[in-house]
C-alpha positions as CSV (number, residue, x, y, z in Angstrom):
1,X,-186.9,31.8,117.6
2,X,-190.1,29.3,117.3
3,X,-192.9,31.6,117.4
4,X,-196.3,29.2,118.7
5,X,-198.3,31.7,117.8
6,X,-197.7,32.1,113.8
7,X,-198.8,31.2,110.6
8,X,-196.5,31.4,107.7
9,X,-198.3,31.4,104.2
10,X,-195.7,30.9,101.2
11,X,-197.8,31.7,98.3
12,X,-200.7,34.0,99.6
13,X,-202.5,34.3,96.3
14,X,-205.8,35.3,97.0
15,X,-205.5,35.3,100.7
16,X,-208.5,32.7,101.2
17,X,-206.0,30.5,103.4
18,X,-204.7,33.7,105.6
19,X,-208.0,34.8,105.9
20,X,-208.7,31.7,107.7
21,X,-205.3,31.4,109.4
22,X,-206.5,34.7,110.6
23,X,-209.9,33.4,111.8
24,X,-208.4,31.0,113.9
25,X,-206.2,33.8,116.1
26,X,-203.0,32.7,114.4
27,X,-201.1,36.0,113.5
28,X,-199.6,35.5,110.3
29,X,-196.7,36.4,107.8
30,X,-198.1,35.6,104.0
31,X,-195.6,36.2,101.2
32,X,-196.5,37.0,97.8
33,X,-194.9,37.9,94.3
34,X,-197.4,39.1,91.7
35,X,-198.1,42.7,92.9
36,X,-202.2,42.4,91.5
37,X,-203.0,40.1,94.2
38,X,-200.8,41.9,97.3
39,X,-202.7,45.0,96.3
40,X,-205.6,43.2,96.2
41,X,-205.0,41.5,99.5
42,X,-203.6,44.8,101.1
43,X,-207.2,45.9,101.0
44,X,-209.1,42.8,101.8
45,X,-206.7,42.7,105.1
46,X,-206.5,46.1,105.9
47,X,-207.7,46.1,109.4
48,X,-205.7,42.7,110.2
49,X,-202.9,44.6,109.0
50,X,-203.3,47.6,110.6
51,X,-203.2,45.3,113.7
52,X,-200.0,44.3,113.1
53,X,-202.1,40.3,113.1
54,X,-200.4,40.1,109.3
55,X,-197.1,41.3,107.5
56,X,-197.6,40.5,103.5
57,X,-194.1,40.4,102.1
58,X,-194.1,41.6,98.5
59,X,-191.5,38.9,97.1
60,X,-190.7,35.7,95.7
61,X,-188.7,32.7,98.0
62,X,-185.9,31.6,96.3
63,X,-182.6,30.0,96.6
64,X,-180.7,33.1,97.0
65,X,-181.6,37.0,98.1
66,X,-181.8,39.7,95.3
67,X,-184.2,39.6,92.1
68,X,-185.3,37.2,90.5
69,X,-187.6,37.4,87.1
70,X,-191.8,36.5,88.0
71,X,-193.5,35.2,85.8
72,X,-197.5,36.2,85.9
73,X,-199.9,33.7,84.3
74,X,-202.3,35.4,82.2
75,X,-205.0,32.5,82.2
76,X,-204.1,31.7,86.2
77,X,-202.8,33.3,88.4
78,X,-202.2,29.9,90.7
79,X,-200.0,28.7,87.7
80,X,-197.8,32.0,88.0
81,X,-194.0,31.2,88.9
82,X,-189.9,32.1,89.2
83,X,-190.2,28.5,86.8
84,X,-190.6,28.9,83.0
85,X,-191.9,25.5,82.6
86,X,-194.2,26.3,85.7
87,X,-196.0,29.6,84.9
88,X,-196.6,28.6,80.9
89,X,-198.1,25.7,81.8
90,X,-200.1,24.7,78.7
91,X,-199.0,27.4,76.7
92,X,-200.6,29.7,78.2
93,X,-199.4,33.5,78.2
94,X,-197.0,35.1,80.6
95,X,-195.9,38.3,81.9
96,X,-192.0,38.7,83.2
97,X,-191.9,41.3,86.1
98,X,-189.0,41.9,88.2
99,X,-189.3,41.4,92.2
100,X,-187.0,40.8,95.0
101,X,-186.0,37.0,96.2
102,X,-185.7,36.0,99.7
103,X,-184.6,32.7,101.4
104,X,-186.4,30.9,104.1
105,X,-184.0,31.8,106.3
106,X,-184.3,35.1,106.2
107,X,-188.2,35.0,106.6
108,X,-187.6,33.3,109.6
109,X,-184.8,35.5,111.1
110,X,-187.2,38.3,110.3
111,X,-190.5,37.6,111.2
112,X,-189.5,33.9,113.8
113,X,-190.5,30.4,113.0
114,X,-193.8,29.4,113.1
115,X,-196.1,26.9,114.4
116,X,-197.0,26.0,111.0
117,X,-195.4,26.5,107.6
118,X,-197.5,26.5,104.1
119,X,-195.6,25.9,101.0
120,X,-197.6,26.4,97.4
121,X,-194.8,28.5,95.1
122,X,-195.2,26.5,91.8
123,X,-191.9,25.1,91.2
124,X,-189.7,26.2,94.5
125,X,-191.2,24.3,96.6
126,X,-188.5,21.6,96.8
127,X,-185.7,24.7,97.2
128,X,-187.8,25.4,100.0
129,X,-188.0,22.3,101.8
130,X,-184.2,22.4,101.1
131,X,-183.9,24.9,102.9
132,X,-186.2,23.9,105.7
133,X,-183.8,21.1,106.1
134,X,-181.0,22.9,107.2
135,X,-182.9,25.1,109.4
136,X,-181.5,25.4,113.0
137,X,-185.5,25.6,114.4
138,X,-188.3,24.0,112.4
139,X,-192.0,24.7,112.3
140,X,-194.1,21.5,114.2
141,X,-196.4,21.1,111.3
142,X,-195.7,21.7,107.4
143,X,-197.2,21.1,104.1
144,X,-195.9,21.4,100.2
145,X,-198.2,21.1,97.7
146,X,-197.6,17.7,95.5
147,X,-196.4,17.2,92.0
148,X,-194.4,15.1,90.3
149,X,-191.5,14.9,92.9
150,X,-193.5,14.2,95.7
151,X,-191.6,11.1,96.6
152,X,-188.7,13.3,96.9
153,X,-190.3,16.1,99.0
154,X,-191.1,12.9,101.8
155,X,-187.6,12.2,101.6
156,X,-186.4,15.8,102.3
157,X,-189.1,16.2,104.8
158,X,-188.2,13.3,107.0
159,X,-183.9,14.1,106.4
160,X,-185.3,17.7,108.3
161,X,-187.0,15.6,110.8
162,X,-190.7,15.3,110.4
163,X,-191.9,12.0,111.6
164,X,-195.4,11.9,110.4
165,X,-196.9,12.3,107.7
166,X,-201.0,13.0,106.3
167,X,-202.0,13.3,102.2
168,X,-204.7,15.6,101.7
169,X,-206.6,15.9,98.4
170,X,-206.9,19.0,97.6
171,X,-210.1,18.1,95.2
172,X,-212.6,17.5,98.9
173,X,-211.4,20.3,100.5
174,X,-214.9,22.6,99.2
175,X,-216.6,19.6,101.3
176,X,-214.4,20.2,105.3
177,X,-215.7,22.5,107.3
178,X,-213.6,23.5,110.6
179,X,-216.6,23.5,113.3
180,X,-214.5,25.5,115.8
181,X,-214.9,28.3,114.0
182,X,-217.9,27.4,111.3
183,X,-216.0,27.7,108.7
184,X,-216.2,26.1,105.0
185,X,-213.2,26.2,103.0
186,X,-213.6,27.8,99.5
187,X,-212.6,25.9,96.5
188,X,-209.0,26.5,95.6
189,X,-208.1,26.9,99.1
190,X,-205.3,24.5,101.1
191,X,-207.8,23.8,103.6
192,X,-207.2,22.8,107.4
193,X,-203.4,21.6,108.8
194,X,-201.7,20.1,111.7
195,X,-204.0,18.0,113.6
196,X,-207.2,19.1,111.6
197,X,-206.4,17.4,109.0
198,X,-208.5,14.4,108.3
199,X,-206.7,11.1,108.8
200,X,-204.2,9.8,111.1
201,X,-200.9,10.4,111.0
202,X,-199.0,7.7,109.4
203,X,-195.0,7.4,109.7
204,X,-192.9,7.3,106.3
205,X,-192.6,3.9,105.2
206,X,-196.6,3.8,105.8
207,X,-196.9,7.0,103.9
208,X,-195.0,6.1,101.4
209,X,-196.7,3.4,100.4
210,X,-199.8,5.1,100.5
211,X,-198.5,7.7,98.3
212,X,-197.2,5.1,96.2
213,X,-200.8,3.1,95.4
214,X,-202.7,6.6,95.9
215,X,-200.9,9.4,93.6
216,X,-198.3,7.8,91.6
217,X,-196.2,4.9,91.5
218,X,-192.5,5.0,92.1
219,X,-192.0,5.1,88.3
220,X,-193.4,8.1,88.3
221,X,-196.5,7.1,86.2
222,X,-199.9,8.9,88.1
223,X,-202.8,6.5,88.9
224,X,-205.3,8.9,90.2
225,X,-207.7,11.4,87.3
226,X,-206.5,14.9,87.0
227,X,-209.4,16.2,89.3
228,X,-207.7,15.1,92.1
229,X,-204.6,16.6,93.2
230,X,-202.8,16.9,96.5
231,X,-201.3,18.4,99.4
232,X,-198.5,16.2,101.6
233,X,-198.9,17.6,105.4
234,X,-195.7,16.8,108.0
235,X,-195.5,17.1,111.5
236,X,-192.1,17.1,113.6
237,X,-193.8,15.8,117.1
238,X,-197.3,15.0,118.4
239,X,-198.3,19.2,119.4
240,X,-201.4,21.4,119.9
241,X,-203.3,23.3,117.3
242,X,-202.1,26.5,118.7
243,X,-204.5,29.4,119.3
244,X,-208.1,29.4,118.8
C-alpha cells in the first residue's frame, strides 16, 4: 500500500539525510548494515524512535532474504558494501561481518511504499532498481546514486515507469538550503528530492543526453573531475512534496 506520508532511506549511514526527512514531517523507515552507525543512529534518534516517526532496520538489501557477508570500510564508512570491489575501494582495509539480507519487496510489504525512495548501497543499487521495476506500487519520486552504470539505471528507471528525470551533483549540495524549514544540508549528505530539487524535470531522451555531455559519455569514458559526483532523481507523475 502507497504510504504518502513516508520516507524510505536505503543506506542511512550517519543519519544526516533522515534527520532531515524527519524535519520535514515525513515519518521514515531508514535501513542500515554496519551495526557502529545503527547504534550510533539509535541514539541520535531516540525520541523520533520512541515515536514510532522512524523504524531503522539493521540489514543489508539484497537480491534475496537471509545473510549475506558486509563488508565495513576501515578508512570510510560511505565506501562500506555486500560488493568486494565496492567496500576495498583503493585498497583500503575491510572488515567481513555477517547481517541479514532483505529484498525491496519485503521492505515495502512491511513497512508500505513510500512517497519517496533513497537508494545509496554502494554496489546494489542496480539490484534494487531491479527490483523496483517489478514492483506492483512504486514510490512517486526516487533517486540512486550514480556511477559508472548510470546509463543503465535511466534505462531501468523509465522500463519501471518514471517519466522524468533531474541530475543532482552531489559536490553543491553543502551550498542548498531548504527555506521551508531553514535548513542547510551537511556535506556528504543526498540533499533535497522530488520537486526540491533544483532544475526542471527533463524527460529521458533529454536526460539522457544531458547525462551523456555532463557525467560520461556513452563509451563510458567520464568528462567531469572527480570532485563532482552525482545523484540521478526520477519521478513517476507530476505530485506534491508531501508533508511539511
Amino acid at each position: 500500500m502507497k504510504t504518502p506520508a513516508l520516507v524510505m532511506d536505503l543506506g542511512m549511514n550517519n543519519g544526516d539525510d533522515t534527520a532531515y526527512y524527519l524535519a520535514k514531517g515525513f515519518a521514515v523507515v531508514a535501513l542500515e548494515a554496519n551495526g557502529d552507525l545503527v547504534a550510533a543512529c539509535r541514539q541520535r534518534f531516540a525520541d523520533h524512535i520512541e515515536a514510532g516517526r522512524l523504524t531503522i532496520v539493521e540489514a543489508a538489501i539484497y537480491s534475496s532474504e537471509g545473510e549475506v557477508t558486509f563488508l565495513v570500510n576501515a578508512a570510510n564508512d560511505h565506501w562500506s558494501s555486500i560488493e568486494p570491489g565496492w567496500a576495498g575501494r583503493e585498497d583500503t582495509a575491510t572488515r567481513p561481518v555477517t547481517v541479514p539480507a532483505v529484498t525491496l519487496d519485503t521492505l515495502f510489504q512491511r513497512h508500505g511504499v513510500p512517497h519517496y525512495l533513497k537508494i545509496d548501497v554502494e554496489g546494489v543499487d542496480g539490484i534494487v532498481l531491479d527490483q523496483l521495476a517489478e514492483a506492483p506500487e512504486k514510490p512517486t519520486y526516487v533517486s540512486v546514486e550514480d556511477c559508472r552504470f548510470g546509463f543503465d539505471y535511466v534505462e531501468t528507471l523509465s522500463r519501471a515507469g518514471y517519466e522524468r528525470f533531474k541530475l543532482l551533483d552531489q559536490s553543491s549540495v553543502p551550498t542548498l538550503v531548504d527555506p521551508a524549514i531553514s535548513h542547510r544540508f551537511p556535506a556528504g549528505s543526498s540533499g533535497p528530492f522530488g520537486e526540491d530539487v533544483p532544475g526542471e524535470w527533463l524527460e529521458r531522451q533529454d536526460f539522457v543526453e544531458l547525462y551523456a555531455t555532463t557525467v560520461r559519455d556513452r563509451a563510458g569514458n567520464r568528462l567531469a573531475p572527480r570532485t563532482r559526483w552525482w545523484d540521478i532523481h526520477a519521478s513517476t507523475a507530476r505530485g506534491t512534496h508531501g508533508p511539511r
